[in-house]
N, C-alpha and C positions, 0 to 999 in steps of 0.2 A: 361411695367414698366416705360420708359420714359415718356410715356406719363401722371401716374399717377404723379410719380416723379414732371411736369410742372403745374398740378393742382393744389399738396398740394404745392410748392414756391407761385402759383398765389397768392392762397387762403392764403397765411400767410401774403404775401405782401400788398392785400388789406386791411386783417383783421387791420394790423396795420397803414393804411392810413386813415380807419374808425377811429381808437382809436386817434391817432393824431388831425382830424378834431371834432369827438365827443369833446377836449378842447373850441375848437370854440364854440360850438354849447351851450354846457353849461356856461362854463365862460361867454364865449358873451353875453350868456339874462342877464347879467349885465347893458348891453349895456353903462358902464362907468368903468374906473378904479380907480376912486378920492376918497376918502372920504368913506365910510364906504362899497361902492361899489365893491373896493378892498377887502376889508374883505372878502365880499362874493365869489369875484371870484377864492381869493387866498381857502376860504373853498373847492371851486364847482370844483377846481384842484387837491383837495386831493382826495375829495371822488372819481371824477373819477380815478383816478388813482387806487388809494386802491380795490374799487369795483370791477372792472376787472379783477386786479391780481389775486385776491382771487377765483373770479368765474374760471378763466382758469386752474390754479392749483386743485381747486375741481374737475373738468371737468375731468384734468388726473388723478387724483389719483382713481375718484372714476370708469372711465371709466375702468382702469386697472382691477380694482376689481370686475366686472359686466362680462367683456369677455377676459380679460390679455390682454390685447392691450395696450398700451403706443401709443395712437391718435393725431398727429400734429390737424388734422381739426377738433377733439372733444376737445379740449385746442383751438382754433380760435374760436369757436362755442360758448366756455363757456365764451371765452372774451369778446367776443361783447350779450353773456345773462348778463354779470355783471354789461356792462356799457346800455342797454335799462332796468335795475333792477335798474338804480342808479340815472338816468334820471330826471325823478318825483320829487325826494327829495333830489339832488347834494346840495343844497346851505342852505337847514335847517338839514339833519342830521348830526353827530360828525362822523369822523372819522371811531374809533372803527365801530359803527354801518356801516356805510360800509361794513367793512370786511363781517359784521355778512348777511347784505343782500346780498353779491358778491353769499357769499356760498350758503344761501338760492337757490339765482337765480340762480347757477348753477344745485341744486338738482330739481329744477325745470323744469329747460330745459330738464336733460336725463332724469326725468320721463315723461314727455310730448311725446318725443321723440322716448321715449319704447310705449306707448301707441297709439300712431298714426302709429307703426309696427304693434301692437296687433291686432288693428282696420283694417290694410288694408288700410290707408290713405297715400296716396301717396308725399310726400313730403323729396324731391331726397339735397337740400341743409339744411332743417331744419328752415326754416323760419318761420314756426308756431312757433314751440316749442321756439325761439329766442327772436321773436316781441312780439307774439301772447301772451303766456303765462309767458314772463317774464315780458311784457307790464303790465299784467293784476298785476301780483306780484311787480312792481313799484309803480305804482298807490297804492296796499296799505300799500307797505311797510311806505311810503311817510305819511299816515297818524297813523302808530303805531311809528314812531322813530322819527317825527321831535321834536327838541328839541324848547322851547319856543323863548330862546334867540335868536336864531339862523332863528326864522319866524318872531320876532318881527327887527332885522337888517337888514332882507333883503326882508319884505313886509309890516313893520309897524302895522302888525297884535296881536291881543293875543290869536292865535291859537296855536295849538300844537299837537302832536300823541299822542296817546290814552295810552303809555304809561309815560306817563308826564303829569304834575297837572294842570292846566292854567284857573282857575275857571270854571270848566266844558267843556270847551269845546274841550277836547280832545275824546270826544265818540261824537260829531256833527262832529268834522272833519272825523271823520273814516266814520259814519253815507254817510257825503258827497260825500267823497271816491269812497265809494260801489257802490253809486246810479250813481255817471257820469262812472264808469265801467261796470256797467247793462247799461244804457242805448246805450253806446257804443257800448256793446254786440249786442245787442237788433237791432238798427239803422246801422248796419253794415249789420249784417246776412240777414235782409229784403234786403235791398237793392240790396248783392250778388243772394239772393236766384232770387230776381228775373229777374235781367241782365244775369244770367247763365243760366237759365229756359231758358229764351227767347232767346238765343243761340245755345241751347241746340235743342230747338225746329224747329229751321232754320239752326240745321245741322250745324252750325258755331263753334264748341266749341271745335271738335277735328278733325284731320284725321286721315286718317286708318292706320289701322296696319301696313299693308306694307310700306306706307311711313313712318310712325313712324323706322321702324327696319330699312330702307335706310336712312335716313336724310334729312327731308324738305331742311334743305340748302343745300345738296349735289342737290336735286331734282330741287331746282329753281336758285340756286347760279352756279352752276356747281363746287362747293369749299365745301372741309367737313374741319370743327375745328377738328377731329377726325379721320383724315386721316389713321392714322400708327392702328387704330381698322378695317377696313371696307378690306373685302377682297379686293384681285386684279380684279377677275373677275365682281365685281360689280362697281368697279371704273372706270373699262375698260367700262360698258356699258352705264353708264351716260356721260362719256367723247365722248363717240361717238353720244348721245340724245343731247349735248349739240356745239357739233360740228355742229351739223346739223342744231342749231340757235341760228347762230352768233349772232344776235340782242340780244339776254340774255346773252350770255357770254359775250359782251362788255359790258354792263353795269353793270355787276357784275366784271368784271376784270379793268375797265380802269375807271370806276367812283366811283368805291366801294360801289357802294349804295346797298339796301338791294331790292329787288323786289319781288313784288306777283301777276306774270303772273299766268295762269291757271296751277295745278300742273297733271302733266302727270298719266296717271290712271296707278297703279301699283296692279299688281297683282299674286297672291303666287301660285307657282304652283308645279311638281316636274319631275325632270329629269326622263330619261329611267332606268337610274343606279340605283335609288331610292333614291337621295338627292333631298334636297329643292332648291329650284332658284328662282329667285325676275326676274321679265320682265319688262321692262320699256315699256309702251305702245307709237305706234307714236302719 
């Protein structure tokens, strides 16, 4: 319970250290605050704002309604879906339309989110559903709600989103949209597919089970983040793997650094009594 307790503060703490610096990130591509500059950045401070809020209230209300949970990290989850949903098109949509895209990207995310349970895809923080697919929903939010005035201030353009008039060219902006998010898609997946493949194939891409359910960094660190989950008898037995070379525990205790000497072969076996046991091999 403490321990989850430390999680969800981390995870709130961050979430809001993200939304503070996401001002930067938006406002900034200002990169001025003179002159009509301002305008934009004072817009590109609303929408993030408004967006976020919106998506992290959907997040809980509608989380509630799905499994009655009231979710601290499904409300942080939904905040930073409102503000990667708001991103794209902070500095040419109104206001209102924020709102209307927070929610959108929130209902985005926990569908994404149920679907990648559905599927069996493993993803333990929610980063797909987040980036991934509210990414994809930014990008075209960005071309159905930019308002003209508001691309014509802050890019000198006469574009605009497909719902606004702008002498045609609000179905070539969408048009646009689409295709740099296909291609994205497209130039993404190749290139994962085949870094992973080739990983995959060199045995590089995961370790076993047994280290997995012991903890690579208990296993090369001699230190678990995880401490107060891991039995005693198993803490007791790395402590003593790890006694026996000094040379890794000082360089995990007195330099802090992270290492990846060779990881000791672990393997699952089962006591006389008939429980499980993890053996740390010498």
């Amino acid at each position: 319970k403490q321990w989850y307790q430390r999680r969800v503060r981390g995870q709130t703490v961050g979430a809001l250290i993200l939304w503070v610096g996401w001002y930067g990130f938006n406002c900034g591509s200002t990169l001025s605050v003179a002159g009509s500059a301002a305008d934009v950045a004072g817009l590109a401070a609303s929408t993030t704002t408004i967006s976020p809020t919106a998506a992290g209230l959907t997040s809980l209300i509608l989380g509630r309604i799905i499994d009655g949970r009231l979710s601290v990290e499904r409300a942080n989850n939904g905040i930073l879906a409102g503000l990667v949903s708001i991103t794209g098109g902070c500095a040419v949509v109104n206001p209102e339309m924020a709102c209307i895209i927070g929610i959108i990207g929130a209902c985005v995310y926990l569908l994404s989110s149920l679907l990648l349970k559905k599927l069996m895809i493993d993803d333990v923080v929610d980063a797909s559903p987040v980036h991934l697919f509210c990414g994809v929903w930014g990008a075209i939010a960005a071309s159905l709600f930019a308002d003209p005035q508001n691309v014509e201030m802050a890019y000198g353009t006469g574009s605009c989103g497909l719902f606004y008039s702008c002498d045609g060219n609000g179905p070539k902006q969408f048009a646009a949209n689409l295709i740099f998010v296909i291609v994205v898609i497209v130039w993404t997946s190749l290139w994962s597919l085949l870094i992973f493949t080739s990983l995959a194939t060199m045995n590089k891409l995961r370790v076993s089970l047994a280290t997995e359910k012991m903890g690579r960094a208990l296993l090369v660190n001699g230190v678990s983040a995880y401490e107060k989950c891991l039995s005693r008898r198993i803490s007791r037995r790395v402590s003593t793997y790890m006694s026996a070379r000094p040379h890794r525990q000082s360089i995990a205790t007195h330099l802090n650094m992270v290492t990846t000497p060779e990881i000791p072969e672990v393997e699952a076996g089962h006591s006389e009594a008939g429980g499980s046991k993890l053996e740390v091999g010498n």
